[in-house]
N, C-alpha and C positions, 0 to 999 in steps of 0.2 A: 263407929261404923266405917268412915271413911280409913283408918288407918286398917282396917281389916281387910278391909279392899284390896287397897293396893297392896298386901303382902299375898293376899289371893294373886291379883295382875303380876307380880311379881315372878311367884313362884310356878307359874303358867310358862313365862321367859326364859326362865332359868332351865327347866325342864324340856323345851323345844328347841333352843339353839343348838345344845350343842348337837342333837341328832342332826340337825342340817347343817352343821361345819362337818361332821362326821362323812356324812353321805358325798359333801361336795369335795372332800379331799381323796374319797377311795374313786369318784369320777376322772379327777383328774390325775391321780397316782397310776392309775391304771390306763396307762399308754399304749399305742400300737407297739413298742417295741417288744414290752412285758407278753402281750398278747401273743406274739410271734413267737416268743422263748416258751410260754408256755406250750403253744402249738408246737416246736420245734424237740423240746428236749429230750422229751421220751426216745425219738429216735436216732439220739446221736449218741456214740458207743466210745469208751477208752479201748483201746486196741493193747495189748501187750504182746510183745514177742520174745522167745527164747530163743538161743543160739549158742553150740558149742564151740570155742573156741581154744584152740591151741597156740600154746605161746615155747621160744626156745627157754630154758633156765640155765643161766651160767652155774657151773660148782662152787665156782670161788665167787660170790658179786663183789666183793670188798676190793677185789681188782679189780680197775678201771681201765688201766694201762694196755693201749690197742697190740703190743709186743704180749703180755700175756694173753690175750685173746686169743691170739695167733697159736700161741703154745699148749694153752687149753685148747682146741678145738683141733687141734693135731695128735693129742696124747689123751684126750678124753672123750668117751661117746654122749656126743649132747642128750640132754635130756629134756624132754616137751610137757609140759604142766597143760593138763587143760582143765580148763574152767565156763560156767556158765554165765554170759550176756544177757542182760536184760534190755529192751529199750518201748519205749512208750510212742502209741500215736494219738490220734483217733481217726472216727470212720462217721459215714452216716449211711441210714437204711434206707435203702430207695425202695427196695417191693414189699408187698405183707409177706412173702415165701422166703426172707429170710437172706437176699442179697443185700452185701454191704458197698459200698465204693468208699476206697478211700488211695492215700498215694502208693506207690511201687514203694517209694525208698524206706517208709513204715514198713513193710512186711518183707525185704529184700534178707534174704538169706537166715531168715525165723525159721525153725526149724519146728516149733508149736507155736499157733496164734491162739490169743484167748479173747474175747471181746467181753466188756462189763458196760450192762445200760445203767442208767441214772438211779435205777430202784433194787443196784447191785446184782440184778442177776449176771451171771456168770454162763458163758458157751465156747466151746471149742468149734474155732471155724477153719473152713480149706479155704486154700486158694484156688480158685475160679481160672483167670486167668491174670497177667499184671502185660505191663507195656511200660518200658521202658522210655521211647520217645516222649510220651505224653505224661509220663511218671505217674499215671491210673494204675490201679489194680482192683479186682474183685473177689469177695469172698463169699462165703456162703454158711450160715448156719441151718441147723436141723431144728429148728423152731416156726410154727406159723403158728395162727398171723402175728405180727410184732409188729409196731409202731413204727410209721415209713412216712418221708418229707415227699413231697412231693417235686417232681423234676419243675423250675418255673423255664424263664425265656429271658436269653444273657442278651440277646441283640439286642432290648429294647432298655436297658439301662443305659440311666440318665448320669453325668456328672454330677455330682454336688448330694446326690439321692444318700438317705440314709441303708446303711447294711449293719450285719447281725451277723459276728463271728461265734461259734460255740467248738468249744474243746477243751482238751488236757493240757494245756503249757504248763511244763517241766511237772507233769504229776500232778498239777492240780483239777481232778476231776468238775468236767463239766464246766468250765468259767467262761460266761458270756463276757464279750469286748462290743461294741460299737464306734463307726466310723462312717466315712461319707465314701462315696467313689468319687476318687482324686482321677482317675484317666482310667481309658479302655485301650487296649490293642500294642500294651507294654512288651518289650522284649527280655528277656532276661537270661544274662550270660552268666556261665558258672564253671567251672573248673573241669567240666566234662561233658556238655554243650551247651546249645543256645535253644532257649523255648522261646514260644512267641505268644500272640493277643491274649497276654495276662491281663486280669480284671487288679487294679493299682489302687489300696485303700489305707484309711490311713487306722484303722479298727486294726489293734495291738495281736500278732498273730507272730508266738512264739514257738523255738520247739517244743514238741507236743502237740499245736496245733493242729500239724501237717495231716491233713485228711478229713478235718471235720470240715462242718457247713460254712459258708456264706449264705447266708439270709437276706433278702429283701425284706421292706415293713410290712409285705404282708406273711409272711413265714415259710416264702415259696424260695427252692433251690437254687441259686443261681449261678454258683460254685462251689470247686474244694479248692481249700485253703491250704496253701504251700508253707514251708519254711525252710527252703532250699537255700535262700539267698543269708548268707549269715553275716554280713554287713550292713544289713536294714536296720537301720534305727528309725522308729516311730512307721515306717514301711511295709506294707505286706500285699502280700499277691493270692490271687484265686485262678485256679483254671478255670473257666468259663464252662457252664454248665452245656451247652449247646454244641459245645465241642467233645466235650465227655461223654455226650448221650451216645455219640456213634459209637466211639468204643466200650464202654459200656455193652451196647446191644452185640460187637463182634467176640467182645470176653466172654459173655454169657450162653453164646450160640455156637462160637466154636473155639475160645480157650484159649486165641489169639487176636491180633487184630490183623483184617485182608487189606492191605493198600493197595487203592485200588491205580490200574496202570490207566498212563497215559502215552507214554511215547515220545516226548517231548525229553531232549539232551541239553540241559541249559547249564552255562555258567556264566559265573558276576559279569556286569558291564559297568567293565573300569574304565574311567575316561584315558590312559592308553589302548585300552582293545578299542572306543569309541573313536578314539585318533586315526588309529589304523582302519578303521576299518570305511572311515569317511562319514561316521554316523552325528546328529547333532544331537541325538539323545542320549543323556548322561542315566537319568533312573529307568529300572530295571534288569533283566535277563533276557540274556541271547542263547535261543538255539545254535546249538553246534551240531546237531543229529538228531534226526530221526528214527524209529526204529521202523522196522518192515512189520505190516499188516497192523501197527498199533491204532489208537485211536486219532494220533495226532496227525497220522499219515493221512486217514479217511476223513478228516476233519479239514485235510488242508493245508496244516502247517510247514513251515519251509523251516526249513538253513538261513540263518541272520536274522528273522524274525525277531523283534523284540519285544519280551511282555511284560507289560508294565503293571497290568493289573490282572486279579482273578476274581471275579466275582464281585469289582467296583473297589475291592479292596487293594492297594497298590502291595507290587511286590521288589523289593530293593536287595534280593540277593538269592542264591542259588537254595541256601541254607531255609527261609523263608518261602521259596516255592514249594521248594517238598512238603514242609509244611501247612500250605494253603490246601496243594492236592491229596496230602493226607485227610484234612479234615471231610476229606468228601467220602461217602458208600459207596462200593461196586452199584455200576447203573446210572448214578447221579450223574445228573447233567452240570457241565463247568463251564460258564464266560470267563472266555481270556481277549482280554484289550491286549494289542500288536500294533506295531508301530512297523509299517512295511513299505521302505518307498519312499521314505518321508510323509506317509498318512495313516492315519491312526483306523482300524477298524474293530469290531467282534467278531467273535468264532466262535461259537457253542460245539461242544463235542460232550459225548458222554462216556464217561469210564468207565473200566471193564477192567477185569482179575486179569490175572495176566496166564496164559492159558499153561497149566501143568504141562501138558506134552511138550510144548519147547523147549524143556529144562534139559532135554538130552542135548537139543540143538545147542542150547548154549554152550554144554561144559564141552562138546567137542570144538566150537569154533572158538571159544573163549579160552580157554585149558587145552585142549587138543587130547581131551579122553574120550572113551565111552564106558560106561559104567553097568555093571551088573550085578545082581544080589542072590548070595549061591549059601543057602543053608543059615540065614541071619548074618552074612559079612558080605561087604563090599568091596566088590574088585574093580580093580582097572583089567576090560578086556578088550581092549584096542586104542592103540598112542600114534594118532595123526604125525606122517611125520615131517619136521620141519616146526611142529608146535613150540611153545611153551614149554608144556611136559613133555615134549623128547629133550628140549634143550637141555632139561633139567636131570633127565636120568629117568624120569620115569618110565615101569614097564608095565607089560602085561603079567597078571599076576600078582602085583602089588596092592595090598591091603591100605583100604581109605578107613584112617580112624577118625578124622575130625574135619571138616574145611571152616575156615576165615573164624578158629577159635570154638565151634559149635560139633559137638561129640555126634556124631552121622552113623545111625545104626540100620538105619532102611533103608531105601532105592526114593522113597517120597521123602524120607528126611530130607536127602543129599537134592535132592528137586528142590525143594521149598528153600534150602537154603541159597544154591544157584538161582534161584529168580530174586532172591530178596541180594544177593551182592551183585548181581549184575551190571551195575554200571560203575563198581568200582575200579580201582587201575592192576588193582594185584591182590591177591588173598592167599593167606598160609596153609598150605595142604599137607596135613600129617599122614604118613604113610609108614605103614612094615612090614618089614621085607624080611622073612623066618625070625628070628629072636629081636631084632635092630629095628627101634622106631624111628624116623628122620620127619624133619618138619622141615618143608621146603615155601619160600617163597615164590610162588610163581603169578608172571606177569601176564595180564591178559591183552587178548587182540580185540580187534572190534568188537561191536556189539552186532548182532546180523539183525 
């Protein structure tokens, strides 16, 4: 009896354990991470895009020699092969109605996008609008509702906190990575400008990447994920979600993004302009001008003013300003620390669009034209004289096919682009004059 026992006690044991090793390992297998990728994946998309491309084809390639090139391309009509490009991103879905955000350089010159969720469906999506400064874009499919992350909140990440990359790197759909946040408010320079307050992690974000989520461990949004920088080893970057949101909401509403004006003419403060000018403050920007009825005027701001900060956040160059004032909405109110005097103050001011009607104002005092639109084409019909464009040759009469590289077929095109270069020093003006197109540089004068 006693041996019957215990194989009874025995096989009581046998039969219990393992369900409670069982149960304690899917507890602890099942992490906030796993939770978040679950929560997360439905709604992040491979992106693919098409593109025709044309290439020259030599007749002979077995000659290399730069002397017959010369001679082939004198004696023979070149001929152009085109072929079609493929290249890969991803996206993630922020509404249930079918908006995607993912980067500009993904979808830049795709001539068909195609987006694939995790469960293979398949959709043909438009571009929204894209932004090249912030390397966003937005797209949109004909599907609701669909599986959408939710925007989280970039300012309150932590160093050292875990994050959740999900995307395609180099074609491999859907491949979650994990890292920590190494640094906030990175700058990163590239071969074609300089971006700012990148989120710095160290979660493996390769091409392909470029557009999908950064995750927090709760599975909330807190960036898209770059892969612009092509010397990162073990390195990767996120545009910060809080920053994306505005544009985001300007693509969606109106197709671009509005920057919003302030007024303010600032460039770097080099410790020679600091020299000269008898200043002890080495970081920061200096005002050099104001513009008339801006905000910065109404707010106060002077000439030699230096600001050091925008919104508590330091600013160390001209390039970095614009980009602080970008990040703000028409309306939004902006602290700017000034160093005036040798004492430091605040100046709240609120931005404001920069008003369409003055765009006339500008191209006559800036250009010395004025501009009209007669049957869908734009004329020059009056050349200030002593301008710029008298200097230049320009007349009345002459046809405006393009300014500062952007193809101008309206009277609001040729505005919207005049306010958006307006503090530049000079811009390219395509003009034709009966059969003869010419593209002239021309220099501009103040700003009024």
């Amino acid at each position: 009896m006693r041996v019957t026992c215990s194989r009874v006690v025995l096989s009581i044991v046998v039969a219990v354990v393992p369900c409670t090793v069982s149960a304690g390992v899917d507890s602890i297998r099942r992490t906030p991470v796993v939770i978040a990728v679950e929560k997360a994946s439905p709604a992040v998309v491979n992106i693919s895009t098409q593109q025709i491309v044309e290439r020259q084809v030599r007749p002979f390639p077995e000659f290399r020699d730069p002397l017959f090139e010369d001679f082939f391309r004198d004696f023979f009509e070149p001929r152009r092969e085109r072929y079609q490009q493929t290249s890969l991103g991803s996206g993630v879905v922020i509404r249930a109605d079918g908006y995607i955000l993912t980067n500009q350089h993904v979808v830049l010159r795709g001539t068909h996008v195609k987006v694939t969720f995790a469960d293979n469906r398949n959709f043909d999506a438009r571009l929204v609008g894209a932004d090249a400064d912030s390397d966003l874009a937005v797209l949109k499919i004909d599907s609701e509702p669909v599986p959408f992350i939710k925007m989280g909140d970039s300012d309150d990440i932590m160093i050292g906190e875990t994050v959740i990359a999900i995307g395609n790197p180099f074609g491999l759909s859907h491949t979650v990575t994990t890292g920590v946040v190494s640094a906030v408010g990175r700058s990163l320079k590239t071969a074609d400008q300089t971006y700012y307050d990148f989120i710095q992690t160290d979660a493996s974000i390769n091409p392909g990447n470029s557009g999908g989520p950064l995750l927090n461990i709760d599975g909330d949004l807190i960036g898209i994920n770059t892969a612009i920088y092509q010397r990162a080893q073990g390195i990767g970057f996120a545009i910060p979600i809080n920053r994306a949101r505005r544009i985001v909401n300007d693509l969606i509403s109106y197709g671009e993004v509005h920057v919003p004006w302030v007024g303010a003419i600032v460039q770097d403060l080099t410790p020679e302009l600091a020299r000269r000018l008898g200043l002890p403050q080495r970081k920061g920007v200096v005002i050099h001008g104001i513009e008339n009825g801006s905000p910065a005027a109404a707010a106060g701001l002077q000439p030699a003013d230096i600001i050091t900060e925008i919104d508590g956040r330091g600013v160390h160059s001209a390039e970095e300003y614009d980009q602080r004032v970008r990040d703000h909405a028409e309306g939004a109110e902006i602290q700017f620390t000034i160093v005036r005097d040798n004492g430091s103050q605040r100046i709240n001011l609120r931005a404001r669009r920069f008003p369409l009607e003055r765009a006339d104002n500008l191209a006559w005092q800036l250009i010395g034209i004025q501009v009209g639109e007669d049957r869908g084409t734009l004329r020059v019909t009056r050349v200030r004289s002593g301008s710029s464009a008298a200097r230049t040759g320009i007349e009345p009469g002459d046809v405006i096919v393009a300014l500062a590289g952007t193809a101008v077929k309206s009277l609001d095109q040729f505005r919207r682009k005049m306010i958006e270069i307006r503090l530049a020093q000079a811009a390219l003006l395509s003009i034709r004059r009966g059969p003869y197109l010419y593209n002239v540089n021309v220099a501009f004068g103040a700003v009024p």
